[in-house]
DRENDO-232035 format. One line per 10 residues: for each residue x, y, z of N, C-alpha, C. Coordinates in steps of 0.2 Angstrom, whole numbers, plus 2048, in hexadecimal, padded with zeros to 3 digits. Example, Ala and Ser with C-alpha at 12.3 -4.5 7.8 and 13.67 -1.06 7.14 Angstrom:
842,7E4,827,83E,7EA,827,842,7F0,827 | 840,7F5,823,844,7FB,824,840,800,827
***
This chain:
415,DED,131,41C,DEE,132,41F,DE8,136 | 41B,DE4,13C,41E,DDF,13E,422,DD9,138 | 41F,DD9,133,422,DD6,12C,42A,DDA,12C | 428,DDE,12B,42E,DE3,127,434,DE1,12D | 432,DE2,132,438,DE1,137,43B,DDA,136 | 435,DD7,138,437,DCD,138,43B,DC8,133 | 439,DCC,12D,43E,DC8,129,445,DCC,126 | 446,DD2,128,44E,DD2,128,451,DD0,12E | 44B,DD0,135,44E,DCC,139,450,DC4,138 | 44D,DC3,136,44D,DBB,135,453,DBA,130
455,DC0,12A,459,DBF,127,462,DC0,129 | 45F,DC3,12E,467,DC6,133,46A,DBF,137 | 464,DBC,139,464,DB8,13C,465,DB0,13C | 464,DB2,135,464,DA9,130,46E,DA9,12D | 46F,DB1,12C,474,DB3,12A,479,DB1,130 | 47A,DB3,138,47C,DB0,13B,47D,DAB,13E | 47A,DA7,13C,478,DA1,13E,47D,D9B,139 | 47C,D9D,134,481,D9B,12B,486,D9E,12E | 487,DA3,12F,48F,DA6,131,493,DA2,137 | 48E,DA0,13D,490,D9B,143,491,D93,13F
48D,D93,13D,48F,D8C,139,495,D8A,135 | 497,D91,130,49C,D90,12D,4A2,D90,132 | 4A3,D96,134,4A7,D95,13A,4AA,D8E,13F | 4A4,D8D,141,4A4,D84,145,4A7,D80,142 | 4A4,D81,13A,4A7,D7B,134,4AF,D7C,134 | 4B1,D82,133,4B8,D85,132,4BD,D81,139 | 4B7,D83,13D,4BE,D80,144,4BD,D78,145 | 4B8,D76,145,4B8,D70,145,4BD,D6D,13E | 4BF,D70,139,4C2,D6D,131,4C9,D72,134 | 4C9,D74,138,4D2,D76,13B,4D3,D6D,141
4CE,D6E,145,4D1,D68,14B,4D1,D64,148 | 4CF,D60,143,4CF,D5C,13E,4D5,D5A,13D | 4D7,D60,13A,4DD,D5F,136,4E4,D5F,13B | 4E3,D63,140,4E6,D62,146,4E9,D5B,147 | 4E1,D57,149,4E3,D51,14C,4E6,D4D,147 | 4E4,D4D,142,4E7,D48,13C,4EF,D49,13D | 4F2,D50,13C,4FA,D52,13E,4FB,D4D,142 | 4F8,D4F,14A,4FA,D4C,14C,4FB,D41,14D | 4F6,D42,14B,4F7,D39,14A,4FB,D37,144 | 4F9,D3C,13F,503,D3B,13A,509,D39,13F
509,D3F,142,50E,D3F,147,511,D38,14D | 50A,D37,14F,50A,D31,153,50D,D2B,150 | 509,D2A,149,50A,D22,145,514,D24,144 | 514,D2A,140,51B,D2A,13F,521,D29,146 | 51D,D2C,14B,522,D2A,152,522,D24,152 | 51C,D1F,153,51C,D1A,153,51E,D13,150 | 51E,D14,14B,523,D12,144,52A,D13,146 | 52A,D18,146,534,D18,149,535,D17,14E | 530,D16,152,534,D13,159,535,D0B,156 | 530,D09,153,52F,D01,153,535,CFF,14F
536,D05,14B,53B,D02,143,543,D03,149 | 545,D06,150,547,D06,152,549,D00,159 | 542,CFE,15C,543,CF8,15E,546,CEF,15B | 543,CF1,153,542,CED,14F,54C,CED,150 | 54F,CF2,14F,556,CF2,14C,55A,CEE,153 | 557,CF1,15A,55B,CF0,15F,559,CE8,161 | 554,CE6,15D,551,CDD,160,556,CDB,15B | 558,CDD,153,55D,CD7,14D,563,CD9,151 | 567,CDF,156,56D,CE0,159,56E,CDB,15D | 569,CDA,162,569,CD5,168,568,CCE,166
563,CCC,161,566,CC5,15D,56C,CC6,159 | 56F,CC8,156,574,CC8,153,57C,CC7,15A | 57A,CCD,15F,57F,CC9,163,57D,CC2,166 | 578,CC1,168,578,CBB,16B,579,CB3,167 | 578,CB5,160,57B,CB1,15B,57F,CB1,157 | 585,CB6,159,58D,CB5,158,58E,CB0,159 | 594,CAC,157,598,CA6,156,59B,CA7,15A | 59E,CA3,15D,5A4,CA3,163,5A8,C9E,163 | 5AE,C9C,163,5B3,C99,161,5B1,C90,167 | 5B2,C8D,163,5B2,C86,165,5B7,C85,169
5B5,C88,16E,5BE,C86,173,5C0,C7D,173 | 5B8,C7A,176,5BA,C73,177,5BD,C6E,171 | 5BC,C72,16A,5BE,C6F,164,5C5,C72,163 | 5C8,C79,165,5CE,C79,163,5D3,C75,16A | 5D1,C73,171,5D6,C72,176,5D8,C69,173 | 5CF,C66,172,5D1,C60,16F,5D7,C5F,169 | 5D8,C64,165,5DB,C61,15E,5E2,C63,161 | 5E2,C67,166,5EA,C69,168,5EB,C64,16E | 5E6,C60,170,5E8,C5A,173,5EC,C55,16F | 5E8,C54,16B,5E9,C4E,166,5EF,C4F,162
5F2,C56,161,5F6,C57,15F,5FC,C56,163 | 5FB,C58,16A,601,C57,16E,602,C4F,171 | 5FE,C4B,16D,600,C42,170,605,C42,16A | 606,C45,165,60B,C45,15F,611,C44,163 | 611,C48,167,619,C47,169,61B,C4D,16A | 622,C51,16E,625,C57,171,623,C5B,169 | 625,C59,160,626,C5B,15C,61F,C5D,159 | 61A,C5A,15C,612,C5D,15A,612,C64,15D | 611,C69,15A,610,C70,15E,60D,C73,15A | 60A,C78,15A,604,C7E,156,60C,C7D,14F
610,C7F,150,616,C81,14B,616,C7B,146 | 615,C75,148,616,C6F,143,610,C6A,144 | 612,C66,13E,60B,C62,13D,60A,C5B,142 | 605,C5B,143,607,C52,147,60C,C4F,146 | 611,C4D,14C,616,C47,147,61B,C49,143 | 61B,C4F,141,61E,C52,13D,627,C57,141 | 62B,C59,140,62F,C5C,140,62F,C63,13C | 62B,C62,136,62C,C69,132,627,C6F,134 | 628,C75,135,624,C7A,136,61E,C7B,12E | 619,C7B,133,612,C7E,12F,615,C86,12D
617,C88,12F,616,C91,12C,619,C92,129 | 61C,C8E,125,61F,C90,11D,61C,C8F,119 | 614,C8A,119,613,C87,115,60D,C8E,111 | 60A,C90,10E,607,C94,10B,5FE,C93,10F | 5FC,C98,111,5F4,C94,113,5EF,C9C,111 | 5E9,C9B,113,5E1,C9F,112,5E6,CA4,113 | 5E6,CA5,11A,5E9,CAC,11F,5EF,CB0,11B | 5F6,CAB,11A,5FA,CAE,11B,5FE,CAC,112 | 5F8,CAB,10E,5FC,CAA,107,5F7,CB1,103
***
């Protein structure tokens, strides 16, 4: 009878043993999937920060490479214009007597 006992013990036994392993399997292929989420998570955080950094690094070279008006090029040409005489002024041409703003331009034609 020792037999008769031992192998359905052995059989109860081999059975939970398969049950614990399945089990084990299961949670381990949940934390698995857990983690993968969350490093989805992470590369996608990641990604958007960078793709946000990326935006505020072209904002800051764009302002630092704005054009800024050549003061020392327009003071000179309104120097040079005012050796023309009292009649040189933004309103007329070098030399000139007759007003520019009649005449049709980019701006104002």
């Amino acid at each position: 009878m020792p037999t008769a006992v031992a192998v359905p013990l052995a059989i109860a036994l081999g059975g939970a043993s398969i049950g614990g392993s399945i089990i084990q399997g299961e949670q381990a292929r949940k934390d698995q999937s857990r983690a993968l989420r969350s490093q989805q998570e992470a590369n996608r955080l990641a990604t958007s920060r960078a793709a946000a950094e990326q935006r505020r690094t072209e904002q800051e070279q764009r302002r630092v490479n704005r054009k800024s008006p050549d003061i020392t090029s327009l003071l000179d040409t309104e120097r040079a214009a005012g050796r023309g005489g009292a009649a040189s002024t933004l309103l007329t041409n070098p030399g000139s007597r007759r007003p520019t703003l009649a005449r049709a331009s980019v701006l104002g034609a």
